[in-house]
BAFIRO-173694 format. One record per residue: residue number from 1; residue in three letters; y, z, x of N, C-alpha, C in turn. Coordinates in nm, 2 decimals. Layout:
<rs>
+-----+-----+--------+--------+--------+--------+--------+--------+--------+--------+--------+
|   k |   r |   n_py |   n_pz |   n_px |  ca_py |  ca_pz |  ca_px |   c_py |   c_pz |   c_px |
+-----+-----+--------+--------+--------+--------+--------+--------+--------+--------+--------+
| NUM | ala |      Y |      Z |      X |      Y |      Z |      X |      Y |      Z |      X |
...
+-----+-----+--------+--------+--------+--------+--------+--------+--------+--------+--------+
</rs>
This chain:
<rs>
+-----+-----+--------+--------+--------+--------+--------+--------+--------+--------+--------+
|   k |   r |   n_py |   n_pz |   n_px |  ca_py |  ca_pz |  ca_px |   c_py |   c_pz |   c_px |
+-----+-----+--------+--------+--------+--------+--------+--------+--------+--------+--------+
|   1 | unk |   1.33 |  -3.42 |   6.95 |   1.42 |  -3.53 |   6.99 |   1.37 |  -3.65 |   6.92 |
|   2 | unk |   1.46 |  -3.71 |   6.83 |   1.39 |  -3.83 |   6.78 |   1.40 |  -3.97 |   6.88 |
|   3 | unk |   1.30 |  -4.03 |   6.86 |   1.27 |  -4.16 |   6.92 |   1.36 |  -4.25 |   6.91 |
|   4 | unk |   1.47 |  -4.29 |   6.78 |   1.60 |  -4.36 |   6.75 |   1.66 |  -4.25 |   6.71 |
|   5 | unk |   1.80 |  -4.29 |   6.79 |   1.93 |  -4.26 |   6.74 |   1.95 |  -4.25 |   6.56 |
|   6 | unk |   2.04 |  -4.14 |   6.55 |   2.09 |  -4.18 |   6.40 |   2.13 |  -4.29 |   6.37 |
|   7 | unk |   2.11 |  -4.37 |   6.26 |   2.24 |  -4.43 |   6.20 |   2.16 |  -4.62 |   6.29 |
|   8 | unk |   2.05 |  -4.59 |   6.38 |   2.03 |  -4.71 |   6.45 |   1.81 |  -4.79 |   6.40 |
|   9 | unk |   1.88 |  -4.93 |   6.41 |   1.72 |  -4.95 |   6.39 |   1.59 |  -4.91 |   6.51 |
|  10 | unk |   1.46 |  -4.81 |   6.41 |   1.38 |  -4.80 |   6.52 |   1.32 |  -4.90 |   6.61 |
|  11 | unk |   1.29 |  -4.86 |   6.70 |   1.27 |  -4.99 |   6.82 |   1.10 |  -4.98 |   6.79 |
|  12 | unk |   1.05 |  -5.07 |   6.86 |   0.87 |  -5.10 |   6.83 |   0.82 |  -4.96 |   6.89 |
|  13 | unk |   0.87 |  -4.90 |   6.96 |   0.75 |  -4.78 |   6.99 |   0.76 |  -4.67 |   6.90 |
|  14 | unk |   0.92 |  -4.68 |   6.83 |   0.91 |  -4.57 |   6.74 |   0.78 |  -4.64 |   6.57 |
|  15 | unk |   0.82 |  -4.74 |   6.57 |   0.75 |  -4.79 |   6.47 |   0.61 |  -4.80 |   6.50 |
|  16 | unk |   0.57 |  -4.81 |   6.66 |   0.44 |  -4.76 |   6.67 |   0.36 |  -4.67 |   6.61 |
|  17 | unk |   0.45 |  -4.55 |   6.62 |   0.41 |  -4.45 |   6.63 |   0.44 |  -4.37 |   6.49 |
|  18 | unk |   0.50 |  -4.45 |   6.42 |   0.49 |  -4.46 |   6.28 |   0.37 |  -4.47 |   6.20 |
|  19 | unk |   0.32 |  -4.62 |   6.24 |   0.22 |  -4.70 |   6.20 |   0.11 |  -4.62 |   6.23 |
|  20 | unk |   0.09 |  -4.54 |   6.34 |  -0.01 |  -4.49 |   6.39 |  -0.07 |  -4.34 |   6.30 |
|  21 | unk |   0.04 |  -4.30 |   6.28 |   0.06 |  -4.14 |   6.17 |   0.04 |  -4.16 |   6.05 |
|  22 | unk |   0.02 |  -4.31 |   5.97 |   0.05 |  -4.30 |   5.88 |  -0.12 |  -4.37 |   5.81 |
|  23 | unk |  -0.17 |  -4.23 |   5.78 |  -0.33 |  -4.25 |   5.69 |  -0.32 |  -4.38 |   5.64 |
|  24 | unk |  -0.29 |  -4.45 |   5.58 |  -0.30 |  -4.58 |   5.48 |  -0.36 |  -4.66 |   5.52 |
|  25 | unk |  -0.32 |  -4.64 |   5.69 |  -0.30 |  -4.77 |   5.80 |  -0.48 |  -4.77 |   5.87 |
|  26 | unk |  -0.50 |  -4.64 |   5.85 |  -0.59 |  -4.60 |   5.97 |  -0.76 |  -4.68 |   5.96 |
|  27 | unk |  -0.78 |  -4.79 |   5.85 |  -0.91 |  -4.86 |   5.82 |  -0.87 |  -4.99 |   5.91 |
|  28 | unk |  -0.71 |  -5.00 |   5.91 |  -0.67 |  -5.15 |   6.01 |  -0.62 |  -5.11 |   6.12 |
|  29 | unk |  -0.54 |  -5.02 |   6.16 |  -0.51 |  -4.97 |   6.27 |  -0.54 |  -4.82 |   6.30 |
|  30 | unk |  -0.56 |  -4.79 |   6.43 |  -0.62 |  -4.65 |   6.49 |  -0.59 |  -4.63 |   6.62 |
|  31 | unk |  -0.55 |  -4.51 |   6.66 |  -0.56 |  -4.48 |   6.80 |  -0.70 |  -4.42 |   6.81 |
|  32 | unk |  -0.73 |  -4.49 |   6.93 |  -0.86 |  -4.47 |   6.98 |  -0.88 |  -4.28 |   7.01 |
|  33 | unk |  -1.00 |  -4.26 |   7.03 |  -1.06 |  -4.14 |   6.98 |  -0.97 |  -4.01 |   7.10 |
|  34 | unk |  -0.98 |  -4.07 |   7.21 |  -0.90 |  -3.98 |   7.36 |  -0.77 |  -4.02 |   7.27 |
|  35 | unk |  -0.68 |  -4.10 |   7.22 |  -0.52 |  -4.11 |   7.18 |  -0.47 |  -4.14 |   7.32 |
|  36 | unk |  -0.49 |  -4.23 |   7.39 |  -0.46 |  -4.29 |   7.49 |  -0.48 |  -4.43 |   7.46 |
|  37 | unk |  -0.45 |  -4.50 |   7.36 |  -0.47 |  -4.63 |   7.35 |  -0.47 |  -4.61 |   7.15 |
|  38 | unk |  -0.48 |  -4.76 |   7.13 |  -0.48 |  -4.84 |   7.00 |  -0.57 |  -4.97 |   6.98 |
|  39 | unk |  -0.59 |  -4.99 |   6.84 |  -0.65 |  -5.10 |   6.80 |  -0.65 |  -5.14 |   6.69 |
|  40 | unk |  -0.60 |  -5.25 |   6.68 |  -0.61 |  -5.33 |   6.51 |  -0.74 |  -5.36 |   6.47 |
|  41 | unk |  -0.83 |  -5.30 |   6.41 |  -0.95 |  -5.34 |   6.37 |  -0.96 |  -5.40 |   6.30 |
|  42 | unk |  -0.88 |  -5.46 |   6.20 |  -0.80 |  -5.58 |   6.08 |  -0.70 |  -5.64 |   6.11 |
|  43 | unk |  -0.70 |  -5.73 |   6.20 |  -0.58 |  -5.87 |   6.19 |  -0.51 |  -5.86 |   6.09 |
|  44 | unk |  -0.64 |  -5.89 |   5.99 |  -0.57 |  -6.07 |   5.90 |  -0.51 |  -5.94 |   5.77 |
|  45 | unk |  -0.55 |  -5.79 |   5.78 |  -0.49 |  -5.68 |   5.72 |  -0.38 |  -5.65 |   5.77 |
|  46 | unk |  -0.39 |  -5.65 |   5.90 |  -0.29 |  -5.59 |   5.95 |  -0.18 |  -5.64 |   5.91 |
|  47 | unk |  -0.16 |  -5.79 |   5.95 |  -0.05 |  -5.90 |   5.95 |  -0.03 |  -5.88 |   5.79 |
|  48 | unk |  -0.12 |  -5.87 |   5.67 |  -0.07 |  -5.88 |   5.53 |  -0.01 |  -5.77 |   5.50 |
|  49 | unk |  -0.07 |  -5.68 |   5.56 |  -0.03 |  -5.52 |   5.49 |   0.08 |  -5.45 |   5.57 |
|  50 | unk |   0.06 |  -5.44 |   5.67 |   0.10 |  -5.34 |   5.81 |   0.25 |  -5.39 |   5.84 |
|  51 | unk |   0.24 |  -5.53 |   5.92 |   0.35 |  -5.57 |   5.98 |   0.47 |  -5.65 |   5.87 |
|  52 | unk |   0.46 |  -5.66 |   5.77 |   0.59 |  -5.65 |   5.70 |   0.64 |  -5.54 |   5.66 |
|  53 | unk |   0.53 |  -5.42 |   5.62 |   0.67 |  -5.28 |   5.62 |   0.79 |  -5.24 |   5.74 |
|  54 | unk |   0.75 |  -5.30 |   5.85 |   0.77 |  -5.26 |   5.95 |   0.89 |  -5.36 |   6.04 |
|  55 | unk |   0.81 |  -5.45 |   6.00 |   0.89 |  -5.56 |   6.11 |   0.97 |  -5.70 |   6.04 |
|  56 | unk |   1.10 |  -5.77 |   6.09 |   1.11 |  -5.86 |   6.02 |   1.05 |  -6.03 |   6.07 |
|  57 | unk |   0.92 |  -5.98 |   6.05 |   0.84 |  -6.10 |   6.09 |   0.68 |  -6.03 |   6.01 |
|  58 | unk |   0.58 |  -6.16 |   5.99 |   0.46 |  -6.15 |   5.92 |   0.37 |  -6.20 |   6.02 |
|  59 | unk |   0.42 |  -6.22 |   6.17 |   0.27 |  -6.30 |   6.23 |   0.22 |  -6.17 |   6.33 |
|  60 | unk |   0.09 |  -6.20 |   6.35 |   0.03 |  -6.09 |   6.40 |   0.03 |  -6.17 |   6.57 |
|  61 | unk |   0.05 |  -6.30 |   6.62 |   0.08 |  -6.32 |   6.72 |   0.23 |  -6.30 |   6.80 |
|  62 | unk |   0.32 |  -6.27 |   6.70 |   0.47 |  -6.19 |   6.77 |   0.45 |  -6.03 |   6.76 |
|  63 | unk |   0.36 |  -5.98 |   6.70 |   0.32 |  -5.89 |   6.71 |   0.31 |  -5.80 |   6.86 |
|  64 | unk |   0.17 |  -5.92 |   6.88 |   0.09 |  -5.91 |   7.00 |   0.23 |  -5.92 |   7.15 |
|  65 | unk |   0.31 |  -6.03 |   7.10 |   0.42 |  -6.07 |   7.23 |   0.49 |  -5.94 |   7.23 |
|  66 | unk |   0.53 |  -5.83 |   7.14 |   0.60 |  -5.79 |   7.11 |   0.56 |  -5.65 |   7.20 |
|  67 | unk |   0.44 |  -5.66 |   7.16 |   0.35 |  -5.52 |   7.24 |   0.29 |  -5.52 |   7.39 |
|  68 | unk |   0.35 |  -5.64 |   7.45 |   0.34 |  -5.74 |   7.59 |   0.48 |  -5.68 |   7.65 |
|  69 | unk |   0.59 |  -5.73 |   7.57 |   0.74 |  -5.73 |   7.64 |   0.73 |  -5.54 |   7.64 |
|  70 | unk |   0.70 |  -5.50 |   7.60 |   0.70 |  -5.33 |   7.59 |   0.57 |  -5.25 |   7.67 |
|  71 | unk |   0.51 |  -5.34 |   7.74 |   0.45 |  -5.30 |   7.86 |   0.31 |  -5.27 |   7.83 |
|  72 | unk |   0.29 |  -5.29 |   7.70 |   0.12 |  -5.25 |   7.68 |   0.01 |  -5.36 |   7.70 |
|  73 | unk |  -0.10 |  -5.30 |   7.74 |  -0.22 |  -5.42 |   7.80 |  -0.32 |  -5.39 |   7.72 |
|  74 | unk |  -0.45 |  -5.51 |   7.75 |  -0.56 |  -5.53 |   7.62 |  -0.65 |  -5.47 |   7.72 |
|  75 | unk |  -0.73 |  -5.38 |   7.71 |  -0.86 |  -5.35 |   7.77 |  -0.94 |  -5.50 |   7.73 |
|  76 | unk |  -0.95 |  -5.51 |   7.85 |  -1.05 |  -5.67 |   7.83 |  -1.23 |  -5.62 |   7.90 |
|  77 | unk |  -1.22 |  -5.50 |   7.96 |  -1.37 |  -5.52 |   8.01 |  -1.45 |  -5.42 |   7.88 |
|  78 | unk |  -1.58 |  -5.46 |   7.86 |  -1.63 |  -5.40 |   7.78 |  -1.65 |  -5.28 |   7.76 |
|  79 | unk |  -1.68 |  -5.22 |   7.63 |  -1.70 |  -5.08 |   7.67 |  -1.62 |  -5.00 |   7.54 |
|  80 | unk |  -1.62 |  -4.90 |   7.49 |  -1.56 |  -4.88 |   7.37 |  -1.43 |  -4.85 |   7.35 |
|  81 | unk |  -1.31 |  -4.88 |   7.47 |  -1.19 |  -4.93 |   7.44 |  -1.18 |  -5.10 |   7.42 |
|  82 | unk |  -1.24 |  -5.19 |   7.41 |  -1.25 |  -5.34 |   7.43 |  -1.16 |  -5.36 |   7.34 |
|  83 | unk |  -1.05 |  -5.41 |   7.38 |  -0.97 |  -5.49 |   7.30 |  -0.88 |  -5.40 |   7.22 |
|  84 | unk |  -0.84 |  -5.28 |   7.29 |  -0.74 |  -5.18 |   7.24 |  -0.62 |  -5.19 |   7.33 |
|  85 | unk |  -0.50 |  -5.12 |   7.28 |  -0.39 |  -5.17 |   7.38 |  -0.35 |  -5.04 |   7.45 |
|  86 | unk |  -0.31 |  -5.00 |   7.55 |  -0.25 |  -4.88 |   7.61 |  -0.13 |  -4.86 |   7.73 |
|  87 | unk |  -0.07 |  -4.81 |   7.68 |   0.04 |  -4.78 |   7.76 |   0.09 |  -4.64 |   7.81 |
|  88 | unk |   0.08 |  -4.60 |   7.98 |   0.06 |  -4.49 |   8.03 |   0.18 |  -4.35 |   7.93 |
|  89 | unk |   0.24 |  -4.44 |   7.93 |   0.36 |  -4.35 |   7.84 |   0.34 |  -4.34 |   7.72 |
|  90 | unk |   0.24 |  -4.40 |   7.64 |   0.27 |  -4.42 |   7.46 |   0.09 |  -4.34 |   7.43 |
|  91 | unk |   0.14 |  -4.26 |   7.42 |   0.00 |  -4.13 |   7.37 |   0.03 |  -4.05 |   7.23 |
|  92 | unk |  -0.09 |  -4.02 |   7.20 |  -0.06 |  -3.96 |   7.06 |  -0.01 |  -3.85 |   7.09 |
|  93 | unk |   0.07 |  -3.81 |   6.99 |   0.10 |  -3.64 |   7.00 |   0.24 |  -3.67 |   7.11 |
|  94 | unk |   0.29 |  -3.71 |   7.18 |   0.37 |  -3.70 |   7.23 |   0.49 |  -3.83 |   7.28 |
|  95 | unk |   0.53 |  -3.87 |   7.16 |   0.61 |  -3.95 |   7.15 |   0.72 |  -3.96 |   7.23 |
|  96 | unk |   0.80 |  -3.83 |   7.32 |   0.92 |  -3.82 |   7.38 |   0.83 |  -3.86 |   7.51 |
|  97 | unk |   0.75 |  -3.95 |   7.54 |   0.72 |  -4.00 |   7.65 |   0.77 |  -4.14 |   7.64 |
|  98 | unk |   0.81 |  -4.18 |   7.52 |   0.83 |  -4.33 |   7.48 |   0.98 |  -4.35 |   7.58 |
|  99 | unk |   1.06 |  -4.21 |   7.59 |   1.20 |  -4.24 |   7.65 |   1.16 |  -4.30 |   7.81 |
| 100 | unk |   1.03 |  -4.33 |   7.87 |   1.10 |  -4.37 |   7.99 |   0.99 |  -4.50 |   7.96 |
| 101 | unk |   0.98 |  -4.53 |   7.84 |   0.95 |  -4.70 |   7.85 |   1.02 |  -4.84 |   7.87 |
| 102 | unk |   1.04 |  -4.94 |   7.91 |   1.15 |  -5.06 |   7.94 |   1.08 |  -5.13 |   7.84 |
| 103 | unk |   1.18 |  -5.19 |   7.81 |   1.16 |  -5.34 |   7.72 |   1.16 |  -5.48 |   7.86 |
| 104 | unk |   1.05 |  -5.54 |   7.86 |   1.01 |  -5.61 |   7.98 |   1.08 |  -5.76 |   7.91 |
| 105 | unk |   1.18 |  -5.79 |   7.83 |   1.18 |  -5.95 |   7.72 |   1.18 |  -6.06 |   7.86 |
| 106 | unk |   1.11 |  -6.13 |   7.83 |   1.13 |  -6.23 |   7.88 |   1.04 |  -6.27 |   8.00 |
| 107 | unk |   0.95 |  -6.16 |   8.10 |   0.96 |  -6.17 |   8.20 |   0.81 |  -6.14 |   8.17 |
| 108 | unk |   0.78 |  -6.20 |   8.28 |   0.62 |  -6.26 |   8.31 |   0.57 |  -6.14 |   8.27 |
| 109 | unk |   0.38 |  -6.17 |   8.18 |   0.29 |  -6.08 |   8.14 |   0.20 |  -6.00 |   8.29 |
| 110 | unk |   0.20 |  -5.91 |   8.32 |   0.13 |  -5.87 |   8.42 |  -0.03 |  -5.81 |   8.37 |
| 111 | unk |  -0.08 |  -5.93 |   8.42 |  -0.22 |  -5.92 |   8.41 |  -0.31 |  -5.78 |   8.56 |
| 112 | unk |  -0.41 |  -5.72 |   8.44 |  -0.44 |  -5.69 |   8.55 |  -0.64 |  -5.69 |   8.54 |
| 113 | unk |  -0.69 |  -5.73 |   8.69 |  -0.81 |  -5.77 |   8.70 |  -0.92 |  -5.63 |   8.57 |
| 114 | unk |  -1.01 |  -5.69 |   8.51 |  -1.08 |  -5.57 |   8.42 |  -1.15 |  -5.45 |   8.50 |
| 115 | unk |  -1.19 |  -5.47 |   8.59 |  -1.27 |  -5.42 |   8.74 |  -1.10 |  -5.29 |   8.78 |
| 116 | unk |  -1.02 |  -5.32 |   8.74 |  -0.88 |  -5.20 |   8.75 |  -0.83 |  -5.16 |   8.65 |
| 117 | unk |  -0.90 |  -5.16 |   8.57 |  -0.84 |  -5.06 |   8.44 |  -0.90 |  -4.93 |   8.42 |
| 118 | unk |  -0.81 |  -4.88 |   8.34 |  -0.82 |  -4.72 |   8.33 |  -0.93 |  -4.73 |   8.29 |
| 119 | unk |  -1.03 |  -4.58 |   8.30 |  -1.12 |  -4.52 |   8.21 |  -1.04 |  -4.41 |   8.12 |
| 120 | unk |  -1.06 |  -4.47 |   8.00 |  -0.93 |  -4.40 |   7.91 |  -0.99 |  -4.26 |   7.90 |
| 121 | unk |  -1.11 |  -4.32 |   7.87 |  -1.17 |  -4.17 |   7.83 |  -1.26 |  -4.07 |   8.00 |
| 122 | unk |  -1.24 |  -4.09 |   8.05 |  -1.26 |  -4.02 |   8.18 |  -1.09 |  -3.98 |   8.25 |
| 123 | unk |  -0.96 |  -4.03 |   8.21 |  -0.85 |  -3.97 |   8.25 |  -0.85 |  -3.85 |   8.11 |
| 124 | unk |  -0.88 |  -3.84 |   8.00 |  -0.89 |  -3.73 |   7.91 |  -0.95 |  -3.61 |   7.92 |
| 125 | unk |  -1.07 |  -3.67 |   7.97 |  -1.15 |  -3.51 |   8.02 |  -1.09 |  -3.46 |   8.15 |
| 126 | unk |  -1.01 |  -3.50 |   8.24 |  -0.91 |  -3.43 |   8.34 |  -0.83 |  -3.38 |   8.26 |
| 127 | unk |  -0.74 |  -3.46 |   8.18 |  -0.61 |  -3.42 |   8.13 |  -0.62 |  -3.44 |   7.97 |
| 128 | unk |  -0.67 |  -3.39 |   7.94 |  -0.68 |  -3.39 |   7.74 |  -0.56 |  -3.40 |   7.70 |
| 129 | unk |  -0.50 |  -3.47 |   7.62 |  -0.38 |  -3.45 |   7.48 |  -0.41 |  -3.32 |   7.40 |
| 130 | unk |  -0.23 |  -3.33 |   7.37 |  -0.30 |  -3.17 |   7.27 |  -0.34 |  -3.24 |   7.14 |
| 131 | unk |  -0.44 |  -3.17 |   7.10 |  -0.50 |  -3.16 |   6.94 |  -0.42 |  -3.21 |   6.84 |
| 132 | unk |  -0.47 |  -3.30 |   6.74 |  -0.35 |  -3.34 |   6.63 |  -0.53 |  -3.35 |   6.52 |
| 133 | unk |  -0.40 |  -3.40 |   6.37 |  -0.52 |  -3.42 |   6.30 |  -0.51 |  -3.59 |   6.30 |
| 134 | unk |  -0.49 |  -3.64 |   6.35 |  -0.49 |  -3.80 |   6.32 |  -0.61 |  -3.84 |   6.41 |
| 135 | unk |  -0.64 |  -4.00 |   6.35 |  -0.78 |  -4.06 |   6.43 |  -0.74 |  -4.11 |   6.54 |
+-----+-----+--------+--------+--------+--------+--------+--------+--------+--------+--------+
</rs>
């Protein structure tokens, strides 16, 4: 089942998940090692290289708004997700999860305290993704 309709422009999670498949990318962007999360490890690449194939915009801060209104959050406490984004529904390998995501436009960022965020990689070893070859 594809992510967009025929004939219609892909929305940001299909282009996520574009971005994410596609080797070229994977020295600036990566899904973290469990595939329960992402990270730009190159901004100022990203924004040159990445986000004009993609998007009709070049800033890597509408970027960020963009991956906000679509429900994803920054691991802010330390630790080796720091500063990757994840969204319960947006995992590697299984994209038809993207169908029960909302587009949040407009409406307040929901912060949550770092002391309540996932252990991305301790919900994996309960429930593993299936195997792919990507990073």
């Amino acid at each position: 089942i594809p992510l967009t309709p025929l004939g219609s422009v892909p929305n940001f999670l299909a282009k996520m998940h574009a971005i994410l498949s596609t080797p070229e990318h994977s020295d600036i962007i990566k899904w973290m090692p469990h595939g329960r999360s992402w990270i730009v490890t190159n901004p100022r690449e990203f924004e040159a290289k990445v986000i004009p194939l993609y998007f009709q915009h070049s800033k890597f801060s509408a970027f960020i708004r963009l991956a906000n209104q679509w429900g994803f959050r920054r691991i802010l406490k330390k630790g080796d997700d720091h500063n990757s984004y994840y969204h319960e529904y947006f995992l590697r390998g299984l994209p038809h999860l993207c169908k029960n995501v909302k587009n949040f436009r407009g409406s307040k960022k929901n912060v949550i305290a770092s002391c309540h965020e996932p252990d991305l990689y301790e919900i994996s070893k309960l429930c593993p993704l299936p195997e792919t070859n990507q990073n």
